[in-house]
C-alpha positions as CSV (number, residue, x, y, z in Angstrom):
1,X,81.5,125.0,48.7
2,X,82.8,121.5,47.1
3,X,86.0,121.5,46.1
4,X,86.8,118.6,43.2
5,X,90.6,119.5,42.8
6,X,93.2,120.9,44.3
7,X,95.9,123.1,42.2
8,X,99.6,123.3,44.4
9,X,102.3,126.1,43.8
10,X,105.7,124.7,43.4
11,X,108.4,126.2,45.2
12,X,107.9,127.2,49.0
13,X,104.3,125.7,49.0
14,X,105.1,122.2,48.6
15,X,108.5,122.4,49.2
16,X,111.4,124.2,50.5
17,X,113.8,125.0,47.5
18,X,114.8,128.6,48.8
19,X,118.6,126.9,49.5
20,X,119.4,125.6,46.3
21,X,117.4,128.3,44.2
22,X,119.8,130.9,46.1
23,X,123.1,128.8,45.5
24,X,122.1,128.4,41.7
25,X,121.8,131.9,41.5
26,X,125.0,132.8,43.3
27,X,126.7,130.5,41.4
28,X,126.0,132.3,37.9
29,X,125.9,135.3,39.3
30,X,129.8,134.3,40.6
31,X,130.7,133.5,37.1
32,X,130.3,136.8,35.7
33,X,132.4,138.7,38.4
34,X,129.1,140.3,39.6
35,X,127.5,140.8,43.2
36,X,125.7,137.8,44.9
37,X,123.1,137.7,47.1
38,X,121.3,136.9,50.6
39,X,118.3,134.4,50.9
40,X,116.4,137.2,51.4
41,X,116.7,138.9,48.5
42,X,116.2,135.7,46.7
43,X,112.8,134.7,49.0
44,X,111.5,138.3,47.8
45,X,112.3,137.2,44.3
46,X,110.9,133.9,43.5
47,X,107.9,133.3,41.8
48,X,108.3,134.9,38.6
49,X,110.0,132.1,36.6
50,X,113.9,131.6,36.0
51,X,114.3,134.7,33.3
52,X,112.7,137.2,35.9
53,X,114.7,135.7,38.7
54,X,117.9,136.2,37.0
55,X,117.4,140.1,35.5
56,X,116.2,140.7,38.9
57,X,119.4,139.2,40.6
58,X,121.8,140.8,37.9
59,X,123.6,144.2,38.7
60,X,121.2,147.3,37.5
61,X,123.2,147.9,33.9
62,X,122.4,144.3,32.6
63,X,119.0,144.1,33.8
64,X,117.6,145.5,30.4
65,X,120.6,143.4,28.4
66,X,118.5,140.5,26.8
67,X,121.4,138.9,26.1
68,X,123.0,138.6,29.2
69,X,119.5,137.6,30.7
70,X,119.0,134.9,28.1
71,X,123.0,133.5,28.8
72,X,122.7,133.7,32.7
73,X,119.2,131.9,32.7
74,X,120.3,129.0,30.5
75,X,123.4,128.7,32.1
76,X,120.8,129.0,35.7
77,X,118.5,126.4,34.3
78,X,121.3,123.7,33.7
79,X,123.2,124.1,37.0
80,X,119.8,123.9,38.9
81,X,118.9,120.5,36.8
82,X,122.0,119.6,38.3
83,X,121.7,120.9,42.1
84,X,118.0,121.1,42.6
85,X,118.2,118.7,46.0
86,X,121.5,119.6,47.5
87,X,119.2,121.2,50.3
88,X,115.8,121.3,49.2
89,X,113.4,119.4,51.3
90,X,109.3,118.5,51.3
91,X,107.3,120.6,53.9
92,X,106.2,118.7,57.4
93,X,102.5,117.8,56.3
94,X,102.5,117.6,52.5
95,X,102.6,114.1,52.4
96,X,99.7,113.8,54.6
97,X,97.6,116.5,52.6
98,X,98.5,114.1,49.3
99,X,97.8,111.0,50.9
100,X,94.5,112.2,52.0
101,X,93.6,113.9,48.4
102,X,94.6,110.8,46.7
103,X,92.4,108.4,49.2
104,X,89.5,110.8,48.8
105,X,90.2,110.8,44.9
106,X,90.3,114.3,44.8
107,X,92.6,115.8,41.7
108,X,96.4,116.9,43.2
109,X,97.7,119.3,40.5
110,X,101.5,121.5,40.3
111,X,101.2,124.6,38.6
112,X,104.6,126.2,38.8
113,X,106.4,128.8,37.6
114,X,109.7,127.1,37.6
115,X,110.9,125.3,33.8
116,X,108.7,122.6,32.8
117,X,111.4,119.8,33.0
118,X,113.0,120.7,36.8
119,X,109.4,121.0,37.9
120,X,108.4,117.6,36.7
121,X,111.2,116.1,37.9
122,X,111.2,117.6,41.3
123,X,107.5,116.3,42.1
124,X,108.3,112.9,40.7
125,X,111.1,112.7,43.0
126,X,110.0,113.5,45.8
127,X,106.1,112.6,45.9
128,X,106.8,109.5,43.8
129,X,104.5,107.3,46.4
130,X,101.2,110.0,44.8
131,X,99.4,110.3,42.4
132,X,98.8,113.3,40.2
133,X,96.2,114.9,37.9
134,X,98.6,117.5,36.5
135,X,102.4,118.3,36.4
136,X,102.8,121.6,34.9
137,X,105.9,124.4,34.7
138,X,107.1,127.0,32.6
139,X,106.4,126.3,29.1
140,X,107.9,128.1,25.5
141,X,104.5,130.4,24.2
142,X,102.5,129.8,27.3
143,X,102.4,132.9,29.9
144,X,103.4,132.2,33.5
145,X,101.4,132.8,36.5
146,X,99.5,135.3,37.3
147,X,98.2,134.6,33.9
148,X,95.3,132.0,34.5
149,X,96.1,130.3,31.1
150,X,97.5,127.3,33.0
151,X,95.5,127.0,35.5
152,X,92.1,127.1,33.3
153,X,93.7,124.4,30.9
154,X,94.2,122.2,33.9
155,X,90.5,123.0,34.8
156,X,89.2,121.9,31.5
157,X,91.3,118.4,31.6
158,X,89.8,117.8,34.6
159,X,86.7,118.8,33.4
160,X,86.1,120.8,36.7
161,X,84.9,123.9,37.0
162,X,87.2,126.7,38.1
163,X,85.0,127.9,41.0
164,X,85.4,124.3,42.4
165,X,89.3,124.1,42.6
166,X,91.4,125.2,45.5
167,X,94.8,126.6,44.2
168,X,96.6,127.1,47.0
169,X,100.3,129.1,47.0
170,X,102.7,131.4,49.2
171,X,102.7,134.5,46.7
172,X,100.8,137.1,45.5
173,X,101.2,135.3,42.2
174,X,99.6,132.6,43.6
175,X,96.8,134.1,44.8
176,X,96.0,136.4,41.3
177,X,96.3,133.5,39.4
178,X,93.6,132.2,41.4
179,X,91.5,135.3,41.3
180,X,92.0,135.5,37.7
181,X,90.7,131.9,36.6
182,X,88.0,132.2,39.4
183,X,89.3,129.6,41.7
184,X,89.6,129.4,45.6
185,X,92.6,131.4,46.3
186,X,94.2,129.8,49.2
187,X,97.7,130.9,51.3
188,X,100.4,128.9,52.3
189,X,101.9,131.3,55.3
190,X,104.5,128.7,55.8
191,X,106.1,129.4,52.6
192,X,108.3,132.6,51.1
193,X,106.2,135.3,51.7
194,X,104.2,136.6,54.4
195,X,100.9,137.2,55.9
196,X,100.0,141.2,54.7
197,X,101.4,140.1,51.3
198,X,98.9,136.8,50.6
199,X,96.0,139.1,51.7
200,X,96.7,142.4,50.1
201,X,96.8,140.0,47.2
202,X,92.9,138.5,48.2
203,X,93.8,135.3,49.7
204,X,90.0,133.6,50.5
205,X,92.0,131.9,53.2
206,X,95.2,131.6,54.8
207,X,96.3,127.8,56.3
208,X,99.4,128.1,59.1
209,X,100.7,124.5,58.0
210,X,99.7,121.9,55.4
211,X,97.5,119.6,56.9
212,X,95.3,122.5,58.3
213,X,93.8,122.0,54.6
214,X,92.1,118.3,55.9
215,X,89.7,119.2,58.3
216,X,88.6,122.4,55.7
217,X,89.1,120.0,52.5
218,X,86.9,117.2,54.8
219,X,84.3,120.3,55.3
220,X,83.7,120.5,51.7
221,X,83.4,117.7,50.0
């Protein structure tokens, strides 16, 4: 199989964000008087956008207040705008998987769940030295992963067919919203979740670090 592009998840696929995304969290979570919580919870929880990840984290009697969701995510997404690298760090071997996709001028694409604007300015900051095809978050009328709308407009600005993009990610999401726009779904098993979760999901392949993807990428080209 010849893969022409290469779609990333975000957040523990790329990089490490669990810290900060926790401590946003906490922190509105602390300024409604309500319970906080572990990085576990919070790992279990990503992946959904900011809006799920807050009712998820809120105590069980707000959870169906739209209100209270809509105040605690926008009050979320502007201290993470402010805190988003406090902790958060690139994975070992990511820049070495984007150098060699750029050199081989093969398409390096984020597809994230996370807002639009944080997403964009998360990748610029930290990958600033590559070059990508496609930036893409959370966007107002446009459905979040595992819907493949995203992923299938990226496919058609490349003018690639889906069946020849990798999209690889470290959730379940991840992996459906591969299935779903017919793409190689592939698992990150150094990110969030684990093992038993990428392949009850129907991960084509899991990779142990980032720059296993070479030698496979190298392999079909």
């Amino acid at each position: 199989m010849q893969f022409k592009a290469v779609i990333f998840d975000l957040d523990g696929t790329i990089i490490n964000s669990l810290e900060d995304l926790c401590d946003s969290v906490n922190y509105v979570l602390k300024n409604h008087n309500f319970k906080t919580h572990t990085l576990d919870f919070i790992r279990m929880t990503i992946g959904n956008g900011m809006r799920n990840l807050i009712r998820d984290s809120l105590p069980a009697e707000y959870k169906s207040d739209d209100n209270m969701v809509d105040a605690c995510t926008a009050e979320l997404k502007e201290y993470y705008l402010l805190n988003w690298n406090v902790k958060t760090r690139p994975y070992d071997g990511i820049n070495e998987l984007f150098s060699f996709l750029n050199q081989n001028n093969i398409p390096l694409c984020v597809l994230s769940n996370k807002a639009d604007k944080p997403a964009n300015i998360i990748v610029n900051h930290y990958f600033s030295d590559f070059s990508f095809a496609a930036i893409c978050g959370e966007k107002p009328g446009v459905p979040i992963k595992p819907d493949p709308t995203s992923s299938l407009t990226i496919a058609k600005d490349l003018g690639v067919n889906p069946s020849e993009i990798l999209f690889l990610g470290d959730s379940a999401q991840d992996i459906i919203t591969a299935k779903n726009a017919g793409m190689f779904a592939a698992g990150a098993l150094w990110g969030f979740r684990d093992e038993k979760t990428l392949l009850r999901a129907g991960a084509d392949m899991l990779f142990e670090k980032p720059i296993d993807l070479i030698p496979f990428l190298e392999n079909n080209k």
